[in-house]
C-alpha positions as a printed NumPy array, in Angstrom:
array([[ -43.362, -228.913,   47.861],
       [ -45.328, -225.525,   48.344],
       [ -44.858, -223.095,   45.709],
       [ -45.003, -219.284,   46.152],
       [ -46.507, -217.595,   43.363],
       [ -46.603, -214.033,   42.496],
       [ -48.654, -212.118,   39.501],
       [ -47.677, -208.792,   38.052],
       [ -50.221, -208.701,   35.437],
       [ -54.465, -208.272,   36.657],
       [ -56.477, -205.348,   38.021],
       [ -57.839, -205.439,   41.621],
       [ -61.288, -203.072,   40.554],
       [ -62.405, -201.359,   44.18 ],
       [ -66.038, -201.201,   44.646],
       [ -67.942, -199.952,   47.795],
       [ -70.234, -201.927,   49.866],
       [ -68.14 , -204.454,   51.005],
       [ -69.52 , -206.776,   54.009],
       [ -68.945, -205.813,   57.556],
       [ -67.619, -208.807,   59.421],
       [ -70.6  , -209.292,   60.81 ],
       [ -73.058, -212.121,   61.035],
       [ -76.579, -211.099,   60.798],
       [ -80.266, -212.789,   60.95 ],
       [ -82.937, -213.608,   58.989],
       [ -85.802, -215.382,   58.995],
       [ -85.195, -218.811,   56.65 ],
       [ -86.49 , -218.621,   53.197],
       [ -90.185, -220.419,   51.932],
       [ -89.242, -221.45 ,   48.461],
       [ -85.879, -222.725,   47.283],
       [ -85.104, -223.953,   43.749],
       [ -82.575, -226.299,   42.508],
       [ -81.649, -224.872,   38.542],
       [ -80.534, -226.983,   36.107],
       [ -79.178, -223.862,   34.102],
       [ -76.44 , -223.354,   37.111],
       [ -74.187, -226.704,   35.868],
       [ -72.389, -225.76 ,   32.725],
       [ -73.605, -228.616,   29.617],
       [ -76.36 , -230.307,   31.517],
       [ -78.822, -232.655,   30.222],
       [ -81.649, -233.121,   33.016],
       [ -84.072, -235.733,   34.027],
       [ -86.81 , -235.064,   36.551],
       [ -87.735, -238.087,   38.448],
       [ -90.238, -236.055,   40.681],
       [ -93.426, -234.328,   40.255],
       [ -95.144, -231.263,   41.006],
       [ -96.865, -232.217,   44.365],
       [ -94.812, -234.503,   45.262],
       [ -93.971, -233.936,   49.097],
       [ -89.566, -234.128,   49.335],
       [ -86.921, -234.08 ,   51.785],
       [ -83.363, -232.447,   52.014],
       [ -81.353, -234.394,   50.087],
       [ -84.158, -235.97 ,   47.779],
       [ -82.756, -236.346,   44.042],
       [ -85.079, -233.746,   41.91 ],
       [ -83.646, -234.657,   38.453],
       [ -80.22 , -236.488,   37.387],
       [ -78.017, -236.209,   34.512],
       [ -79.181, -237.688,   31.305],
       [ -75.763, -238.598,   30.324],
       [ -74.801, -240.069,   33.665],
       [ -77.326, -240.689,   35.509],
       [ -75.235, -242.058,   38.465],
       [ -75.287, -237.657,   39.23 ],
       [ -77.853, -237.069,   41.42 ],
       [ -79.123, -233.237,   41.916],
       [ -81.297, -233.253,   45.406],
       [ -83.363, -230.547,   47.098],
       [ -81.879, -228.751,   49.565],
       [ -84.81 , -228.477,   51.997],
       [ -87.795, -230.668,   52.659],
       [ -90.934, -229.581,   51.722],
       [ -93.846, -230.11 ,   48.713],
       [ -92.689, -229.419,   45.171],
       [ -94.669, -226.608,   43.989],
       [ -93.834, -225.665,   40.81 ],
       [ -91.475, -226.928,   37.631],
       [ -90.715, -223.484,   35.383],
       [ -89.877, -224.077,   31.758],
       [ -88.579, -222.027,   29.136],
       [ -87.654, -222.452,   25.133],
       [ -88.39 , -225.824,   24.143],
       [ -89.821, -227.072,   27.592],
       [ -86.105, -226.619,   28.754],
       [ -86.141, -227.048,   32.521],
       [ -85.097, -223.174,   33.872],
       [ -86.387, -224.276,   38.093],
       [ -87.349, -226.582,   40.227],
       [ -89.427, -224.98 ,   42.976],
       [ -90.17 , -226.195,   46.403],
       [ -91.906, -224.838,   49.646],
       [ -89.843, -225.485,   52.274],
       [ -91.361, -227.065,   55.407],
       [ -91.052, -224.731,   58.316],
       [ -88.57 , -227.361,   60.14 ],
       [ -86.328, -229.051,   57.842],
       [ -85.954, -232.934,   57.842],
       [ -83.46 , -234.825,   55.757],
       [ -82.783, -238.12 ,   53.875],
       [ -80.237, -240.315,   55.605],
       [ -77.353, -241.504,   54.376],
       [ -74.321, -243.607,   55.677],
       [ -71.172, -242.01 ,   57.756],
       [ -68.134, -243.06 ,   57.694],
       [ -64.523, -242.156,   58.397],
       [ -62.135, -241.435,   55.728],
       [ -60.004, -244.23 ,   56.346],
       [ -62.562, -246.673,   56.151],
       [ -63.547, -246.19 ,   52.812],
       [ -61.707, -246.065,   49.56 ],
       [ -62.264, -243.66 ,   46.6  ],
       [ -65.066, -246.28 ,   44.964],
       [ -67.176, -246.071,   48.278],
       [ -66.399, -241.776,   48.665],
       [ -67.4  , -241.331,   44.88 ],
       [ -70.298, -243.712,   45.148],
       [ -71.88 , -242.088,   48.262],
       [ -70.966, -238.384,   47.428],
       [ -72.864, -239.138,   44.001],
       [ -76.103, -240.972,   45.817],
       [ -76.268, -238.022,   48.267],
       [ -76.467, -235.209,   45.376],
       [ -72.703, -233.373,   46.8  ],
       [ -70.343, -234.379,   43.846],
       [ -71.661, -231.327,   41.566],
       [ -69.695, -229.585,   43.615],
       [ -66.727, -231.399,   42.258],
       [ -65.857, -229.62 ,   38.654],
       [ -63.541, -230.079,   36.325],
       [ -61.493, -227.64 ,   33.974],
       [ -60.886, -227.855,   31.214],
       [ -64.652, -226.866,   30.139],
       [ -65.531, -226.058,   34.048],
       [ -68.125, -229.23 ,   34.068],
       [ -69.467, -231.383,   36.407],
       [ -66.624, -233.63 ,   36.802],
       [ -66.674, -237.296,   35.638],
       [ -67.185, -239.424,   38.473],
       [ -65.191, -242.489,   36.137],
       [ -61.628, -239.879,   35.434],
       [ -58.704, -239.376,   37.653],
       [ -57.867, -236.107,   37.857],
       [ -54.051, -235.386,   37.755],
       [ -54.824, -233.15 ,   40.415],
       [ -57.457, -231.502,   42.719],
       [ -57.438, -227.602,   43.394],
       [ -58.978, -225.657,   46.544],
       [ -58.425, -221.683,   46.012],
       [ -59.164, -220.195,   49.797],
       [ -59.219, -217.228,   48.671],
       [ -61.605, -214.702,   46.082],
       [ -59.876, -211.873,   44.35 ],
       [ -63.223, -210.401,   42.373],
       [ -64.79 , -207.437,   43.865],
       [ -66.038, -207.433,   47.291],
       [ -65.803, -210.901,   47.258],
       [ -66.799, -213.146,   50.172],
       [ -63.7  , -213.685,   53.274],
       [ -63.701, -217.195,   53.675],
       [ -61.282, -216.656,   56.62 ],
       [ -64.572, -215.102,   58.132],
       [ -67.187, -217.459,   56.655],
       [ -65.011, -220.129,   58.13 ],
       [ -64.1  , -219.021,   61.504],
       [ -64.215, -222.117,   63.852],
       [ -64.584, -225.077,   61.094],
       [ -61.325, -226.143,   61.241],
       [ -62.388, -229.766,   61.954],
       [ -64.902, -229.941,   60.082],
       [ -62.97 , -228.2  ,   56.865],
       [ -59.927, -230.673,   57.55 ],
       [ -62.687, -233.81 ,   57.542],
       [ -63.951, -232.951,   54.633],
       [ -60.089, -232.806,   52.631],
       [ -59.471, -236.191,   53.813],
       [ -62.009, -237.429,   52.013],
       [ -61.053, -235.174,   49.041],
       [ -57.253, -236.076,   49.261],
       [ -58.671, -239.665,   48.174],
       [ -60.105, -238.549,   44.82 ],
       [ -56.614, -238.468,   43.509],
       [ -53.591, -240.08 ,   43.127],
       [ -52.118, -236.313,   41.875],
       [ -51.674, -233.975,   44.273],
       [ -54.43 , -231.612,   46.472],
       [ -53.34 , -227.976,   46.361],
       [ -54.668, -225.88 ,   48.713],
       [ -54.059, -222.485,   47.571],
       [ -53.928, -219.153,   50.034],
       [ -54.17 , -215.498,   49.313],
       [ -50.536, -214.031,   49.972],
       [ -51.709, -210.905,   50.233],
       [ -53.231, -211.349,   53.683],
       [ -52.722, -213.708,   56.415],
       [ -54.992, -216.425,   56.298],
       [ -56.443, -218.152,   59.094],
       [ -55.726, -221.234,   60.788],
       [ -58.364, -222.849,   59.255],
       [ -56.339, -223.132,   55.883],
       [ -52.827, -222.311,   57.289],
       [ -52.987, -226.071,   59.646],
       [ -54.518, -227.851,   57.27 ],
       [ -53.054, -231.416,   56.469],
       [ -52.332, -233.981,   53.617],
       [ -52.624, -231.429,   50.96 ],
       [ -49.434, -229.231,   49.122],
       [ -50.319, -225.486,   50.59 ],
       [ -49.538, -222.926,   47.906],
       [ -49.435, -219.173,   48.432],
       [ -50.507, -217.07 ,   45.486],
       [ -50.252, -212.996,   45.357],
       [ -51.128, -209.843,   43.002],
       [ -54.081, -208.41 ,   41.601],
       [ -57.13 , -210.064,   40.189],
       [ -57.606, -212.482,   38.776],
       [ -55.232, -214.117,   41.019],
       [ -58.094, -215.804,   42.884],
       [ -59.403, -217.586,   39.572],
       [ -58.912, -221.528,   40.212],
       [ -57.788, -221.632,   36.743],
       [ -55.333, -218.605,   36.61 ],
       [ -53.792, -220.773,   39.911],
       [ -53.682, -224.069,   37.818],
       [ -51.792, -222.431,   35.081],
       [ -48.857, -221.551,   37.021],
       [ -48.809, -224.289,   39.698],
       [ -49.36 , -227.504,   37.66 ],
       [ -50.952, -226.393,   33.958],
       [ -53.342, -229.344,   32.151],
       [ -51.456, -231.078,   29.218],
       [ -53.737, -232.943,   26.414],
       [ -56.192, -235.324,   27.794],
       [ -55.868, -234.348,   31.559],
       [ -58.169, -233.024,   33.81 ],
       [ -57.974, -231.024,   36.82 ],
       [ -60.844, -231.245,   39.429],
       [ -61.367, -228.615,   41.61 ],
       [ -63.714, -226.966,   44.411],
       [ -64.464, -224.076,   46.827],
       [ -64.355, -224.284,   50.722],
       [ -67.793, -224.282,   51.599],
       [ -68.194, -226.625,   49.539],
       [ -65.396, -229.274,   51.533],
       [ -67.754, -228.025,   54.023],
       [ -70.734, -229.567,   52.521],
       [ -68.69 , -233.016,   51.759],
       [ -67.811, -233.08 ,   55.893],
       [ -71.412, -232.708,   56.71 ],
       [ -72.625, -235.925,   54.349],
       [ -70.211, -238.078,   56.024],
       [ -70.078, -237.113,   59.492],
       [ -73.533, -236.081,   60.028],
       [ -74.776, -238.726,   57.05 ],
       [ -77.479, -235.764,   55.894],
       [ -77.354, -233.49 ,   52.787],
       [ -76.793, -230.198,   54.531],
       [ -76.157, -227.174,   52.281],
       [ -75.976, -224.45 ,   54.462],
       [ -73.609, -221.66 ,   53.274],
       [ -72.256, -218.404,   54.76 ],
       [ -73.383, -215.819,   52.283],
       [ -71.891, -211.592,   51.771],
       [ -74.229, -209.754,   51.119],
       [ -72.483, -206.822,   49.386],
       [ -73.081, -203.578,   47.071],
       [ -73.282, -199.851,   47.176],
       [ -76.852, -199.998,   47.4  ],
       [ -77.212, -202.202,   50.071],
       [ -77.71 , -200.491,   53.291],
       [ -76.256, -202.491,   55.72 ],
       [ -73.87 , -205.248,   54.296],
       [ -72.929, -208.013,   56.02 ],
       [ -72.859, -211.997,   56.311],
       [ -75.613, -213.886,   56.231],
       [ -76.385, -217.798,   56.918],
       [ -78.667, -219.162,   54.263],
       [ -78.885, -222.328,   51.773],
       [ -77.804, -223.044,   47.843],
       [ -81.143, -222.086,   45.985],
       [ -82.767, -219.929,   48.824],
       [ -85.115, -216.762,   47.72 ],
       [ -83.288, -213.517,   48.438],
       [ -86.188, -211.46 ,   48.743],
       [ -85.874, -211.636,   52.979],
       [ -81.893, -210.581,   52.608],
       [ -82.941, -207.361,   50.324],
       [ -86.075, -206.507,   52.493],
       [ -86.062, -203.412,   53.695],
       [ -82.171, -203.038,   53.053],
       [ -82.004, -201.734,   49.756],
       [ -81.23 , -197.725,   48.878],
       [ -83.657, -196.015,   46.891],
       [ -83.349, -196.143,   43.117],
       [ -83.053, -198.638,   40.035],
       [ -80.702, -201.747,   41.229],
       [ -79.861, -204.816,   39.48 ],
       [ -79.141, -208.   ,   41.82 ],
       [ -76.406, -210.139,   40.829],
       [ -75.856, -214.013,   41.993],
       [ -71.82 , -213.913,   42.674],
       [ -69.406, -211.356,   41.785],
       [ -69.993, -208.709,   39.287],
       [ -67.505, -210.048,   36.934],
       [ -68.654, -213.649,   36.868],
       [ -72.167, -214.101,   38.369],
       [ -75.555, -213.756,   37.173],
       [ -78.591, -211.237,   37.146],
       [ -81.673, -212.038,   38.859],
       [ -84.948, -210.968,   40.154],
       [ -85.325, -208.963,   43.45 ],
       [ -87.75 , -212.242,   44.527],
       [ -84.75 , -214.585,   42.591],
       [ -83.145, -217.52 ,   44.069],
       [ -79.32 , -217.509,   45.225],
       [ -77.725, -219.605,   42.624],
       [ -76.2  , -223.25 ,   43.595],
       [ -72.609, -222.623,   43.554],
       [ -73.006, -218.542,   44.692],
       [ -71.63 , -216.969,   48.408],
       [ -72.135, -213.428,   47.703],
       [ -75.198, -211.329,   46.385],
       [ -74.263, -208.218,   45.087],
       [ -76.648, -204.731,   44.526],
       [ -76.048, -202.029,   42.486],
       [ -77.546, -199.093,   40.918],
       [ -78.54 , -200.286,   37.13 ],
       [ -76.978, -197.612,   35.633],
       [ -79.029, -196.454,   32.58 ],
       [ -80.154, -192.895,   33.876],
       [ -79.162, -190.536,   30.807],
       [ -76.546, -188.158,   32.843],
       [ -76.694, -184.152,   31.943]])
């Protein structure tokens, strides 16, 4: 049964620079990199080699502690560079994409002629189930548990975060595709959670098989585990998996296309950008051709997600593997008068 939910305590924190609803272009980025430092307690193995030549959906390196988890390059291309840090700890993988992209292929299927062995089993050959996390811990979930429950939150409540109503627009199909195969990761329940603030689109509003929830108030209402909490909280030794529409997205693609596609919708937000808007891009793209030219004048730090949450990097950095918004603003350290 749906549940309506409603939070008095949070802060919404109003920034400027939020994205037009607006789609703009770019030319695609040369170098992509796949970072082992973006999945929470990972152990990696390479099982490629600088100069090896790779394709879109090519594993890179796997987990050491379960090495059924593939993590595969999002473009084709040659594999240019491995960056390590402290204790030849793995920081990048860096590849140069080839100008047209060509991909591994893998089997499609319908959802109702497969069962949860033969989703799990494929989703994990084809590099998509890190999307699939877990809380508690916020992990890579284990591809061996059953969760009690999967969560989708439709919605962002951090500052200037991404519309997904927007990114969306026009997937329905291909969104509801993807949640049948999801729907079969549990015998629990698949909440699909909706911003009651607004009115969501039809994307979310029609979509089937799944327990719709609405949730309200300020931030950090939009927090998958803020939602779990008050719809169906985690008691000792359960798990709760969970994951965020463009990533559904992503799952849709491997099955009914049978490639390991990527692609994301990203905001590109901030007071300091000059013109922010949407942008279609991959997981691990450089951002230097989004910031060209649109930056204000001044110090800025660029952040990978939300300003609360996501990470600083380089103006030449690399959007980070679960990220759909970059956000710019001034750095702040000028001593004031």
């Amino acid at each position: 049964m749906s549940k309506q939910i409603r939070l008095k305590k949070g802060l919404n924190i109003h920034l400027l620079g939020d994205a037009d609803k607006v789609y703009a272009s770019i030319k695609p980025s040369r170098k992509y990199v796949l970072k082992p430092t973006d999945f929470h307690s990972l152990n990696p193995k390479l099982c490629v080699k600088v100069g090896d030549r790779v394709k879109a959906g090519t594993p890179l390196f796997f987990d050491k502690y379960n090495e059924k988890i593939n993590f595969c390059s999002p473009v084709s291309g040659e594999l240019t560079d491995i960056v390590r840090g402290d204790k030849r700890k793995i920081l990048e993988v860096v590849i140069q994409a080839d100008s047209e992209i060509s991909y591994e292929e893998f089997t499609t299927a319908t959802s109702n002629n497969l069962s949860r062995e033969q989703i799990i089993e494929e989703m994990l050959k084809a590099g998509v189930w890190p999307f699939i996390r877990q809380k508690p811990y916020d992990i890579i979930a284990n591809p061996a548990d059953m969760p009690k429950a999967i969560f989708i939150s439709a919605f962002s409540s951090a500052p200037l975060a991404i519309d997904n109503d927007f990114a969306l627009y026009g997937m329905d199909e291909l969104f509801q595709k993807g949640l049948n195969y999801i729907v079969k990761l549990t015998n629990g329940k698949t909440h699909l959670n909706l911003d009651g603030n607004t009115n969501p689109s039809k994307v979310f509003t029609l979509a089937k098989g799944m327990q719709i929830n609405k949730v309200s108030g300020p931030h950090p209402v939009g927090n998958v585990g803020v939602q779990i909490h008050h719809i169906d909280p985690i008691n000792k030794g359960e798990v709760v998996w969970y994951l965020q529409p463009q990533d559904v997205i992503a799952i849709a693609r491997l099955f009914t296309e049978g490639k390991y596609d990527v692609s994301r919708i990203v905001a590109l937000c901030g007071s300091q950008i000059q013109k922010p808007r949407y942008y279609r891009t991959k997981a691990g793209a450089q951002i230097s051709n989004l910031l060209f030219k649109n930056t204000k004048d001044g110090k800025n730090r660029v952040i990978s997600g939300d300003i609360l949450s996501g990470s600083e990097i380089k103006i030449d950095g690399y959007l980070g593997f679960y990220d759909t918004q970059l956000t710019v603003f001034p750095e702040g350290d000028e001593a004031e008068f």
